[in-house]
C-alpha positions in Angstrom: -7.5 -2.6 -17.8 -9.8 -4.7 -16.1 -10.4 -5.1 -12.3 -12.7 -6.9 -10.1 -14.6 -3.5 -9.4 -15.0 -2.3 -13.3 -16.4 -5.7 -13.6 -18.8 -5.3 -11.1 -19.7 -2.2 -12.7 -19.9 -3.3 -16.1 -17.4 -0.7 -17.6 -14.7 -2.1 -20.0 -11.6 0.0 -18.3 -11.2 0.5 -14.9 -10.8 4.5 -15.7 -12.8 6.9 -13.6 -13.3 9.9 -15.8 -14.7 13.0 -13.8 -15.4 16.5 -15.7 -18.0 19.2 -16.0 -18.9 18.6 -19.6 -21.9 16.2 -20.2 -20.3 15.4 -23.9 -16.9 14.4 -22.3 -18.8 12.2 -19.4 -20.8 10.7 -22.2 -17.6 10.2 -24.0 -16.1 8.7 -21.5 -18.3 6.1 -21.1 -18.9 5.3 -24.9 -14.9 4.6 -24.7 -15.3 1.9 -22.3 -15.0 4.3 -18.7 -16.8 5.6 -17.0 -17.9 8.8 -17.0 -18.9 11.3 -13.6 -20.8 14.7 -14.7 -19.5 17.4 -12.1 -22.4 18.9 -10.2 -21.4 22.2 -8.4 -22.2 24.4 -11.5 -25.8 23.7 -11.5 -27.7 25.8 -9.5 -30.9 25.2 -10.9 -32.1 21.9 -11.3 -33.6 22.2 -14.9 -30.4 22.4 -16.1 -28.9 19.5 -14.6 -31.9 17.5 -16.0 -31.5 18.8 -19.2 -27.7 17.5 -19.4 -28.5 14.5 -17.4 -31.3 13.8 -20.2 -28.3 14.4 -22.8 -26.5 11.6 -21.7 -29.1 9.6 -21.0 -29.9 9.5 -25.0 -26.3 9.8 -26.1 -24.2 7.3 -23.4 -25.4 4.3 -25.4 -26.7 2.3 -22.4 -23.6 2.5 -20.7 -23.0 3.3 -17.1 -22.0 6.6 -15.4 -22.3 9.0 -12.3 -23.0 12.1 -10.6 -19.9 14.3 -8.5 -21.5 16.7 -6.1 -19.8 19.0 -2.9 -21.3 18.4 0.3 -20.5 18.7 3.7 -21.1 15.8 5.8 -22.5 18.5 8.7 -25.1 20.2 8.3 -25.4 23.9 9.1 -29.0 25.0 9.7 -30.5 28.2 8.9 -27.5 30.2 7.9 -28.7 31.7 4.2 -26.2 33.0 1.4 -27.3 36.6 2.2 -26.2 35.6 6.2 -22.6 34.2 4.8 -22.2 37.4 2.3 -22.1 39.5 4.8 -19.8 38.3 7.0 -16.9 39.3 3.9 -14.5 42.3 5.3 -14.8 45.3 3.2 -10.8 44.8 3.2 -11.1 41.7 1.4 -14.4 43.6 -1.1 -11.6 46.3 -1.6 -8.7 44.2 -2.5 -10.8 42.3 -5.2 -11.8 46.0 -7.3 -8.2 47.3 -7.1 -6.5 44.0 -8.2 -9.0 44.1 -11.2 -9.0 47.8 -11.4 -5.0 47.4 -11.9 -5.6 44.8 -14.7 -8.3 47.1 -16.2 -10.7 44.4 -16.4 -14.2 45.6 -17.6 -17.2 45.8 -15.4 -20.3 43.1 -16.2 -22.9 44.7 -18.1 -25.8 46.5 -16.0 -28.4 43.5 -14.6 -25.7 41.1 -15.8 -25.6 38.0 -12.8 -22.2 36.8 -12.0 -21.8 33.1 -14.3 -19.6 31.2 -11.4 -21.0 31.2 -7.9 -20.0 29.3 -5.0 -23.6 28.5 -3.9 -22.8 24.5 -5.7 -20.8 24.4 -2.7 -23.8 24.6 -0.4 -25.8 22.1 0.8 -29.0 22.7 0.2 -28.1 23.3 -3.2 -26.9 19.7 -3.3 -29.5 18.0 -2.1 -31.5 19.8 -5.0 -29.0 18.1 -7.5 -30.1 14.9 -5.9 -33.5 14.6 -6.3 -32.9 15.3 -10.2 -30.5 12.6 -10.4 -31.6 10.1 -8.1 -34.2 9.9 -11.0 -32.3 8.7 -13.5 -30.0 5.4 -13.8 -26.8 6.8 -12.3 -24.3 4.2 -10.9 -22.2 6.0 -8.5 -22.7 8.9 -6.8 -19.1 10.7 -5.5 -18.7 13.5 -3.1 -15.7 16.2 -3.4 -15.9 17.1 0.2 -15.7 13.9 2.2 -18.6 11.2 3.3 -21.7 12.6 2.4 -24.4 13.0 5.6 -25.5 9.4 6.4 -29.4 10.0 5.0 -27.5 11.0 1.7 -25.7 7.5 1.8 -28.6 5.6 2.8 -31.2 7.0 0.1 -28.2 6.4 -2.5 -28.1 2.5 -1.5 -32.0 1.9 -1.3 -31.2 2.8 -5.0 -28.6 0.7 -5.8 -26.3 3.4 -5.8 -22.2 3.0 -4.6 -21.2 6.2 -2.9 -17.2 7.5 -3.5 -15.4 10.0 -1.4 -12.3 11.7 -2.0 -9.5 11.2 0.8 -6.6 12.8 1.3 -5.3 10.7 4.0 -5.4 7.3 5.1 -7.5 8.6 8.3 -10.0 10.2 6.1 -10.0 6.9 4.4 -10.8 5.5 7.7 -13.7 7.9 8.5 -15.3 7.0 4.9 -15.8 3.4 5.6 -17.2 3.9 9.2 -19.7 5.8 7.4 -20.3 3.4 4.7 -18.5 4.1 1.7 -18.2 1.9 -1.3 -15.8 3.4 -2.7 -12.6 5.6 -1.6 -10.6 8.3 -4.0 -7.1 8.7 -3.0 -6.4 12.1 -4.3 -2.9 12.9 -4.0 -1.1 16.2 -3.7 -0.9 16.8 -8.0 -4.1 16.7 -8.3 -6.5 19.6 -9.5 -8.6 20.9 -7.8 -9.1 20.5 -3.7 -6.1 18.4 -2.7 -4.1 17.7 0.5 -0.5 17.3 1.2 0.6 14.0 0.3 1.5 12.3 -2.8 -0.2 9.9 -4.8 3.0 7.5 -4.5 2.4 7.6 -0.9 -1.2 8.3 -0.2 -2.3 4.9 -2.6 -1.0 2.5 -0.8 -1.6 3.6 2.4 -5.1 4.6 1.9 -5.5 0.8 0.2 -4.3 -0.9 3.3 -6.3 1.1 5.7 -9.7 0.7 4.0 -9.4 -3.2 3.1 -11.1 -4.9 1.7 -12.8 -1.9 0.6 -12.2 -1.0 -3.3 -9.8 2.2 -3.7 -9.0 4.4 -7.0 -6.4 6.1 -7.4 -6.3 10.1 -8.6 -3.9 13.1 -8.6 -1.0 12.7 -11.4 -2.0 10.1 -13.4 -2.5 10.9 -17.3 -0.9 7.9 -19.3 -1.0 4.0 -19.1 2.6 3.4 -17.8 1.0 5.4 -14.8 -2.7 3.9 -14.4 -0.7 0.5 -14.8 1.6 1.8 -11.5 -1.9 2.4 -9.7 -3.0 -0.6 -9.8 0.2 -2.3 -9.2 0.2 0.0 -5.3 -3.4 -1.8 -5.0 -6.2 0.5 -6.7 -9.0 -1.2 -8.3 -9.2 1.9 -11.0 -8.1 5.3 -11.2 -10.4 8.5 -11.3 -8.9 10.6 -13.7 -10.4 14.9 -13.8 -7.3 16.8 -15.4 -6.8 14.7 -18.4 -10.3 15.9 -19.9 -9.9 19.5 -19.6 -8.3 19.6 -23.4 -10.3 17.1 -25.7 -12.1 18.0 -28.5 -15.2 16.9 -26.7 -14.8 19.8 -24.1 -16.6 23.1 -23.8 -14.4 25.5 -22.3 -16.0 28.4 -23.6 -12.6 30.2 -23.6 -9.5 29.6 -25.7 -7.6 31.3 -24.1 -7.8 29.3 -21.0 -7.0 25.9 -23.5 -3.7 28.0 -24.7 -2.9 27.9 -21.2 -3.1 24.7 -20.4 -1.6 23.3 -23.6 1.2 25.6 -23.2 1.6 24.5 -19.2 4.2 22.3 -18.0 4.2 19.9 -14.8 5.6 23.3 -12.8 3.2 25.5 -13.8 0.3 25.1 -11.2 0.1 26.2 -7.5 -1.8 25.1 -4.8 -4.0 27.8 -3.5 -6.8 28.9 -1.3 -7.4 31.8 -3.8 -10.4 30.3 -5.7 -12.0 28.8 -2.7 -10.5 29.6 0.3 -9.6 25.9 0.8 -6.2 24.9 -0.7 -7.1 23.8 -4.8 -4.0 23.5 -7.4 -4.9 25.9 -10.3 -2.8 27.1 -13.3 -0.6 30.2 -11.4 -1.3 33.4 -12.4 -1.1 36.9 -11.4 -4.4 36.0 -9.4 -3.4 33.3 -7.7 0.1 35.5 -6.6 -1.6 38.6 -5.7 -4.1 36.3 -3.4 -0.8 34.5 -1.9 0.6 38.2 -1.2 1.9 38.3 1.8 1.0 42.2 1.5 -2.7 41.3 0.4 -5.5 40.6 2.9 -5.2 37.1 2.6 -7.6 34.7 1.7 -11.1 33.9 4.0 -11.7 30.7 4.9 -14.6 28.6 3.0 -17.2 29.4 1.4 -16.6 33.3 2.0 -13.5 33.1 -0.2 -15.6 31.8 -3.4 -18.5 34.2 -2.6 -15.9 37.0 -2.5 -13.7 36.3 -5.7 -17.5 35.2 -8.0 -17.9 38.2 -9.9 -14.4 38.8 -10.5 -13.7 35.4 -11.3 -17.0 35.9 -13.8 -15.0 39.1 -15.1 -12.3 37.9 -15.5 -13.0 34.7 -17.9 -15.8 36.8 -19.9 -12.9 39.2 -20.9 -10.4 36.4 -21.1 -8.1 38.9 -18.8 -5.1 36.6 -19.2 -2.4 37.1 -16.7 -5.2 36.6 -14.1 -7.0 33.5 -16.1 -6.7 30.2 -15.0 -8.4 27.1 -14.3 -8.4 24.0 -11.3 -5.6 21.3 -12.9 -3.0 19.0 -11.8 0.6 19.0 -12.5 -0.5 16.4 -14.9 -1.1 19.4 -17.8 2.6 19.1 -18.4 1.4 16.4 -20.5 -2.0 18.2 -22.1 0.2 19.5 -24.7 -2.5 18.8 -27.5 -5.9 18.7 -28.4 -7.1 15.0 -28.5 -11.0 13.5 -28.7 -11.8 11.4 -25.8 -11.6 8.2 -27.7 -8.1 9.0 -28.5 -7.0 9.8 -24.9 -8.4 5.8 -23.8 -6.1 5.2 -27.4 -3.0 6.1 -25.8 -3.9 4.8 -22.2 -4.4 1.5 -22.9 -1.4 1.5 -25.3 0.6 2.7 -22.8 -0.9 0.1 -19.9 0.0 -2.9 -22.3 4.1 -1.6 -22.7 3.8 -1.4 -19.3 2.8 -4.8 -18.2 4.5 -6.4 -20.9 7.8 -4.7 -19.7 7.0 -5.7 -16.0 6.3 -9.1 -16.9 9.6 -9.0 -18.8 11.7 -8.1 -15.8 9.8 -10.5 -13.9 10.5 -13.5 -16.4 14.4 -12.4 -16.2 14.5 -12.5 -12.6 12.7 -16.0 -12.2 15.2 -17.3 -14.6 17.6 -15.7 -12.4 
């Protein structure tokens, strides 16, 4: 699975493995991809350089990259205390009766909220980079579009290629003008922040309107047959974030939430503003329905929504609440139906990549002959 871009890269499989958990990056990579460590959930930049250190010594020289959430605009002087207060007492409200009504526990007293939205923010970002601009990373993505254009340039005075996801072919657009190397198509399946078109759709289009720039493809994609039909609608790789969420290799730090996703089928997610407050495809649950209420206050727009729902969303996975746990995923966890390591995912990949070509060079024989 072999493209002009892995090559360049130096990665055996053009597979683009994104996740939270430094042992599954790490993994990743050992198994011939390459693996991207998820930023947001470091707020304090001794523990990214702890992890970052962890892969250094257990990646075995081989390549891999940093994912972080930035705007491309920056907003100046507005604190975390400014944005906090601008959440409705409404909204405050809603949140303690919807857990009141599940009778999820309170946080012990001086307990601090374990998920907060402040990865989201920029400053907090640009703390991420310093740490990691300090160590051999060979891509640097962003979740929220083309990162600000000092970001772009520091990363290239490095040596650095800089993804960014697209959702469109005119995002796609907007990325190259400001100098990406490489562009994510993330189609509507995907987890996590996603738009409204469909990876069947969005590749090809998002190929033809960043040429000759490199594209990978993301959003429904969890076997070979299917990286195989990526690169066949032009990507040079495919960035795969769902898939990982069930290996062995993962620390979930709830089973409950893996019991979820193995027992999830394709229909089983929703695309949501409830986490966020932008529109992210989760497992549904009775959170993600009481936050698409039309009787409920609604959501708030980005990044009040994530500063609103923290504690409860904290809450809720300490005391593995279940009808109102869930995780970001793609409609791909209709096939995370078991526990596999990481080695064994790339296993079944490129087994199912080499049926595939095989049977397209098959029909393609036939019809010559024909």
């Amino acid at each position: 699975m072999q493209t002009e871009l892995s090559k360049e890269l130096g990665v055996e499989h053009a597979i683009f493995g994104f996740t939270p958990f430094p042992a599954v990056a790490a993994a990743i990579s050992r198994a011939g991809g390459f693996g991207v460590l998820g930023a947001v959930r470091y707020t304090a930049p001794d523990d990214l350089k702890r992890d970052l250190d962890w892969i250094e010594a257990n990646v075995d020289g081989k390549p891999y990259g940093l994912d972080v959430v930035m705007p491309a605009k920056k907003v100046e002087g507005v604190s975390e205390a400014d944005v906090e207060a601008m959440i409705p007492e409404g909204h405050r409200q809603y949140v303690r009766d919807t857990l009141a009504k599940y009778g999820v526990p309170e946080l012990a007293e001086g307990e601090v909220s374990g998920w907060r939205i402040t990865g989201w923010m920029e400053q907090v970002a640009r703390t991420q980079l310093d740490v990691a601009f300090d160590y051999p990373i060979g891509l640097l993505a962003n979740a929220l579009g083309s990162p600000p254009v000092d970001v772009v340039e520091r990363a290239h005075e490095k040596g650095v290629r800089v993804a960014a996801l697209a959702g469109s072919a005119r995002h796609a657009r907007k990325h190259a003008e400001a100098g990406i190397d490489i562009v994510v198509a993330q189609g509507y399946e995907a987890g996590g922040h996603t738009g409204e078109i469909a990876s069947m759709v969005l590749t090809p289009e998002v190929v033809d309107a960043v040429d000759p720039l490199p594209v990978l493809a993301a959003g429904g994609i969890g076997s070979g047959q299917q990286v195989a039909a990526a690169l066949s609608l032009g990507a040079q790789g495919v960035w795969l974030g769902s898939l990982w969420l069930t290996v062995t290799e993962a620390d979930m730090h709830s089973p409950a939430v893996t019991r979820k996703l193995l027992a999830a089928g394709s229909g089983d997610t929703v695309r949501s503003r409830a986490l966020t407050g932008k529109p992210a495809r989760q497992l549904r649950t009775e959170w993600t329905d009481a936050w698409d209420d039309p009787n409920g206050p609604g959501t708030l727009p980005m990044p009040l929504q994530g500063l609103l729902v923290a504690e409860a969303v904290s809450r809720i996975q300490k005391y593995e609440v279940e009808p109102l746990l869930g995780t970001p995923v793609g409609q791909i966890v209709g096939r995370m139906n078991s526990e596999r390591s990481v080695q064994a995912v790339f296993d079944d990949l490129t087994r199912g990549f080499e049926q595939a070509v095989d049977r397209i060079n098959r029909i393609a024989g036939r019809s010559a002959q024909s």
